[in-house]
C-alpha positions as MATLAB code, in Angstrom:
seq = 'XXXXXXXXXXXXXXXXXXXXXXXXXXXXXXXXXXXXXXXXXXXXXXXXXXXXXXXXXXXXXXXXXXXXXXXXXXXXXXXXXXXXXXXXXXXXXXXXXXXXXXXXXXXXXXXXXXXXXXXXXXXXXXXXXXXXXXXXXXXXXXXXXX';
ca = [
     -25.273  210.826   48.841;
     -26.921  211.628   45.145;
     -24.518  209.277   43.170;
     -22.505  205.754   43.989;
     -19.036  206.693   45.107;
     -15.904  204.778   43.295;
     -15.130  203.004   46.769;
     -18.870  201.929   47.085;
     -18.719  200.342   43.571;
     -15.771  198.863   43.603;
     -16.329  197.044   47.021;
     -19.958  196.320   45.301;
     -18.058  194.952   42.071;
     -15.909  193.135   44.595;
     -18.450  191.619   46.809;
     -20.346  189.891   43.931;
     -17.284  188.512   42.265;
     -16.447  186.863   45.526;
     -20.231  185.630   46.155;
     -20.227  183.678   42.797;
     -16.978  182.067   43.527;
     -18.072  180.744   46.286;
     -21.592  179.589   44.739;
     -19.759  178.283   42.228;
     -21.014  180.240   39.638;
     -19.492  180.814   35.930;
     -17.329  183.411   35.644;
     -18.890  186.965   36.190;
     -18.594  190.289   34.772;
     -19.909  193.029   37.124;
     -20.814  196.627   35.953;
     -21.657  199.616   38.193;
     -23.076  202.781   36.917;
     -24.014  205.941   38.687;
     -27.220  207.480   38.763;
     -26.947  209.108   35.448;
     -25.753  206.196   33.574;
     -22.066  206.445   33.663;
     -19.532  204.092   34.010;
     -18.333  203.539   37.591;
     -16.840  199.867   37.584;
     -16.227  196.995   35.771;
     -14.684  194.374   36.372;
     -14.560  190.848   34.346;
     -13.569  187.576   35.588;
     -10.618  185.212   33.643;
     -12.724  183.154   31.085;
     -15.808  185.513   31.289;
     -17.095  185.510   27.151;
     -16.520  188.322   25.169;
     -19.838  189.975   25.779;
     -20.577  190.009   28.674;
     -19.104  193.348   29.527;
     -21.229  194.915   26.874;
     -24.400  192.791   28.773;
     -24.056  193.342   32.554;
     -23.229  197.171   31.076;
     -26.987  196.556   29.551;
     -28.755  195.391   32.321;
     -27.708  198.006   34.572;
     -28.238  201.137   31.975;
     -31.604  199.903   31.329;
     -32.456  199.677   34.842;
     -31.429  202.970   35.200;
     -33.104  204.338   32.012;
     -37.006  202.902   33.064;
     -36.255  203.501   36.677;
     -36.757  199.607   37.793;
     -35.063  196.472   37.996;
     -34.491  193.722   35.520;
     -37.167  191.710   36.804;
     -39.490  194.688   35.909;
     -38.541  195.038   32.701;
     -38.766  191.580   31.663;
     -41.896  191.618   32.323;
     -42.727  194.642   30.141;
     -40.903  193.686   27.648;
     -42.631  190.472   27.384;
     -46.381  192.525   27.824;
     -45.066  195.232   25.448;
     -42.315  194.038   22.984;
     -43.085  196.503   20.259;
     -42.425  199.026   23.153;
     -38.704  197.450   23.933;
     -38.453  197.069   20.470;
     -38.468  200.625   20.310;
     -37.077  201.406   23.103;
     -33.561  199.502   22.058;
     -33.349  200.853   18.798;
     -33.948  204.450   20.691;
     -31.048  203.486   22.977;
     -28.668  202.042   20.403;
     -29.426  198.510   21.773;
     -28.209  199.121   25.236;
     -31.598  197.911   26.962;
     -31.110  194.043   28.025;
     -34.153  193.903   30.069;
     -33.421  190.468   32.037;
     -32.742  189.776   35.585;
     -29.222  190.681   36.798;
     -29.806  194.475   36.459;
     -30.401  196.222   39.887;
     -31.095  199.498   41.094;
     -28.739  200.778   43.890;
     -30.969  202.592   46.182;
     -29.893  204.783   49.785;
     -32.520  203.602   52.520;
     -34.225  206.713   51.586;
     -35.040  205.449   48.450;
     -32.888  207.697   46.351;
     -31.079  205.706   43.113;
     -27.258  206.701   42.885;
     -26.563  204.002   40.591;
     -27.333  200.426   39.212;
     -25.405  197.058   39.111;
     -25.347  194.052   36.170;
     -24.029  191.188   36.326;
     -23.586  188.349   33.285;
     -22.054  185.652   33.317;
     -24.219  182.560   34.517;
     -27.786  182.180   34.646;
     -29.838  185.713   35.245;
     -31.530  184.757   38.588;
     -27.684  183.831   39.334;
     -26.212  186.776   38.327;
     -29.204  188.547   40.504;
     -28.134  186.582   43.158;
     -24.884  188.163   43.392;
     -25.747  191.616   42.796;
     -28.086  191.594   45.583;
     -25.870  189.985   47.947;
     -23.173  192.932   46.918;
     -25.787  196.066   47.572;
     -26.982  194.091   50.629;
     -22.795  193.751   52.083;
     -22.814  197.678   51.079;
     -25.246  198.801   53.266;
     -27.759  199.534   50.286;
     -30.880  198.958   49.255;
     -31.086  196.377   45.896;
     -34.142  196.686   43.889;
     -34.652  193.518   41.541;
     -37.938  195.013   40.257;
     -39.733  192.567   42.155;
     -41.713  193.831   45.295;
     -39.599  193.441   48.849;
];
């Protein structure tokens, strides 16, 4: 498989929505790309905020863009902020380099796509989109070392 297939996504999508339900969680909105940055899924819960479409979007793209998870880029951007600074205006602001972005990965280790979630608190959102990739049978990759 070289890209996330609808099905995959949508059960991803489906999967986190029911994980922060049952955590109790704010309401979520879940975005799956594929592996070259296109819309797959989303999906947005009743009473998710207005942006949060446009941020879960974020987190996954920019995942996808550096090639690591949110966790990863939050810490660059904090070492390097001139460099996100840069890189965001380069992207038309679509970088949100936070937890809650994760890289969808085969067990081979091949990216077909990327997951963000916004809604609560990042590690929260994180929380859910691991749990998702986990249910699918994929690998999650936070940024953070396994």
């Amino acid at each position: 498989m070289h890209n996330i297939t609808l099905a995959i996504a949508d059960a991803i999508a489906d999967s986190a929505l029911e994980k922060g339900r049952a955590l109790g969680f704010a309401a979520l909105t879940v975005a799956i790309l594929d592996s070259g940055g296109h819309i797959k899924v989303v999906k947005r819960e009743d009473e998710s905020s207005i942006m949060r479409s446009d941020i879960a979007i974020g987190k996954a793209w920019g995942a996808l863009g550096m090639g690591f998870g949110g966790r990863e880029l939050a810490r660059r951007a904090e070492k390097v902020p001139t460099f996100f600074t840069a890189l965001n205006a380069m992207s038309g602001g679509r970088v949100v380099p936070v937890a809650g972005g994760v890289l969808i990965r085969t067990a081979e280790g091949r990216i077909i796509g990327a997951v963000g979630i916004s809604g609560d608190t990042s590690d929260n959102d994180e929380i859910c989109a691991v749990h998702a990739v986990n249910a699918a049978k994929l690998i999650p990759d936070t940024g953070d070392k396994a």
